[in-house]
C-alpha positions as CSV (number, residue, x, y, z in Angstrom):
1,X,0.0,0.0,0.0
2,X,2.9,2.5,1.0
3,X,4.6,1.6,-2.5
4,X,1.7,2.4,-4.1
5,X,1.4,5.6,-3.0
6,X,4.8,6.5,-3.0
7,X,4.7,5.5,-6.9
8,X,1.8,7.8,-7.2
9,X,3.7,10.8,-5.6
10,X,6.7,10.1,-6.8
11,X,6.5,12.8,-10.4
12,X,5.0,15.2,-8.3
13,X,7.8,15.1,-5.8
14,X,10.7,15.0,-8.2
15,X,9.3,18.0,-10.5
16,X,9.1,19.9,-7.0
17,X,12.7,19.2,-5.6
18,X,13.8,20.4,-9.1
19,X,11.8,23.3,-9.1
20,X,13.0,23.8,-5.7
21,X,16.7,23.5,-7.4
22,X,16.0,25.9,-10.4
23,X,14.6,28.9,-8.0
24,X,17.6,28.8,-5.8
25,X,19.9,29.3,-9.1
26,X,17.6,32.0,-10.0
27,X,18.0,33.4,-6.7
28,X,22.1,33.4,-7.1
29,X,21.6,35.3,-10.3
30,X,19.3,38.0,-8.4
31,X,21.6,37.7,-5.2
32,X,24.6,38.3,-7.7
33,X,23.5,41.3,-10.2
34,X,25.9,43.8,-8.9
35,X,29.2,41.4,-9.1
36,X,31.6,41.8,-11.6
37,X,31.9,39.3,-14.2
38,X,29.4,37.1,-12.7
39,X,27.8,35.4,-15.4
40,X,23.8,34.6,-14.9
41,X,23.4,30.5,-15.2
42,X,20.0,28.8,-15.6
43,X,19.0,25.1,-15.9
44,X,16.6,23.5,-18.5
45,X,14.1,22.2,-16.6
46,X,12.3,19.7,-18.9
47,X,16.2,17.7,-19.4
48,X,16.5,17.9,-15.9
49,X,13.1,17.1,-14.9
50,X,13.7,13.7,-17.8
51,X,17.1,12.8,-16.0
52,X,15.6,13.2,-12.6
53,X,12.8,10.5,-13.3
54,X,15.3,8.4,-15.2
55,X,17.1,7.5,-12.6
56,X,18.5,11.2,-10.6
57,X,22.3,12.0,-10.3
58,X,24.3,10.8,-13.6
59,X,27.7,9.5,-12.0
60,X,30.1,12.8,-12.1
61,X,33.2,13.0,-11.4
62,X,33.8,13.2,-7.5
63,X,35.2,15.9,-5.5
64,X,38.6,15.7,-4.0
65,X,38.7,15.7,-0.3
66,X,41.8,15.7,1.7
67,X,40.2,14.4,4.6
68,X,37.8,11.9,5.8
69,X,35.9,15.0,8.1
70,X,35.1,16.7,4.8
71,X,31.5,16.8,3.4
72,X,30.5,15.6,-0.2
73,X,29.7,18.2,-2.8
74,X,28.1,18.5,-6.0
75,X,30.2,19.1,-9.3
76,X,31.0,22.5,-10.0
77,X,28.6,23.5,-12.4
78,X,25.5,21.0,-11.8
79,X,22.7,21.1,-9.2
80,X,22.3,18.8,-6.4
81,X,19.9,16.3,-8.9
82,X,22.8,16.5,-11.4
83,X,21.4,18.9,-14.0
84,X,23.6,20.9,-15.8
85,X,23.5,24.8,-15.0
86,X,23.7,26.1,-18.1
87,X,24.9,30.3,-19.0
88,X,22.1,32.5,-20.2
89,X,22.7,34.5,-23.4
90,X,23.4,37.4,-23.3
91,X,21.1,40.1,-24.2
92,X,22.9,43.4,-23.2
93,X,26.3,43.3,-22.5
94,X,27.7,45.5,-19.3
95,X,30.7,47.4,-18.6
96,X,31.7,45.1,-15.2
97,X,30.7,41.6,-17.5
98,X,27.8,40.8,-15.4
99,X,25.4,38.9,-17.5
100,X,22.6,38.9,-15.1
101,X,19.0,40.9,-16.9
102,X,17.1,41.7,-13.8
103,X,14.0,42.1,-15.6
104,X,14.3,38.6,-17.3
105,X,15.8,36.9,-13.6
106,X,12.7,38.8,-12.0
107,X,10.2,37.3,-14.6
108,X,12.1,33.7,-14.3
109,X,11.5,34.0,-10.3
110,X,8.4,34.4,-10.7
111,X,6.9,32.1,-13.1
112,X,9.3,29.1,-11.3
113,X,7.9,30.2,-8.2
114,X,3.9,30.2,-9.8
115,X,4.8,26.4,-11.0
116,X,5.9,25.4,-8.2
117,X,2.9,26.9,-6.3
118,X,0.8,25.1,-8.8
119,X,2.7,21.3,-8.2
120,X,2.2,22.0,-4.1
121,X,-1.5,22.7,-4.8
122,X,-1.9,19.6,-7.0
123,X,0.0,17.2,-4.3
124,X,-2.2,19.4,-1.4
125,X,-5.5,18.5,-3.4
126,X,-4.6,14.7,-4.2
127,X,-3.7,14.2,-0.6
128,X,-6.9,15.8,0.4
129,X,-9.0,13.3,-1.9
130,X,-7.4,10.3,-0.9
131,X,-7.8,11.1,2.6
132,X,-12.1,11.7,1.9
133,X,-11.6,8.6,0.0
134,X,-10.2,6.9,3.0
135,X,-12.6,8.5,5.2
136,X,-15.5,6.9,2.9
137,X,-17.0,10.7,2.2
């Protein structure tokens, strides 16, 4: 029974926890629009959502650690899942090389942040008929 309804939440919960991984890279971008030569990365989420579901974390290369006390990482340019950050284009070039468009991160904050509303009112409304189905209402 458990199984079964872990297989039934199981998309739901994946496209959330990489929702959850896109808006915190389009936070950095926000949190980094006034540092020189920062460069504004994004993720595509249908790839990563597709690798997630596949099977999650693709085998990367390890981090080096020089002692056993030290704490596992992620790759240097991937997110916790294993999707690739990718670098937005550029659409107007700045004096200090930022690349970060605060209009287009603002708008990409915001629409992440809506779907991912939307998936946490889906998973809140399943739960909520199973448990009136359980409850034989």
């Amino acid at each position: 029974m458990i199984g079964k309804l872990d297989e039934a939440f199981q998309f739901q919960q994946t496209a959330l926890r990489v929702r959850a991984e896109r808006q915190q890279v389009l936070a950095s971008n926000i949190a980094n629009a006034d540092t020189p030569n920062y460069k504004a990365r994004d993720m595509d989420f249908n790839s990563a959502l597709k690798q997630a579901l596949a099977g999650g974390v693709q085998a990367a290369s390890p981090l080096a650690t020089t002692s056993p006390a030290h704490l596992a990482g992620t790759a240097a340019g991937t997110t916790p899942s294993g999707a690739p950050l990718l670098y937005r284009t550029v659409r107007q070039g700045s004096v200090d090389g930022n690349t970060v468009d605060m209009d287009m991160e603002r708008n990409q904050f915001t629409d992440n942040a809506l779907r991912y509303e939307a998936g946490v009112t889906f998973v809140s409304t399943q739960l909520k008929n199973l448990l009136a189905a359980l409850q034989g209402q």
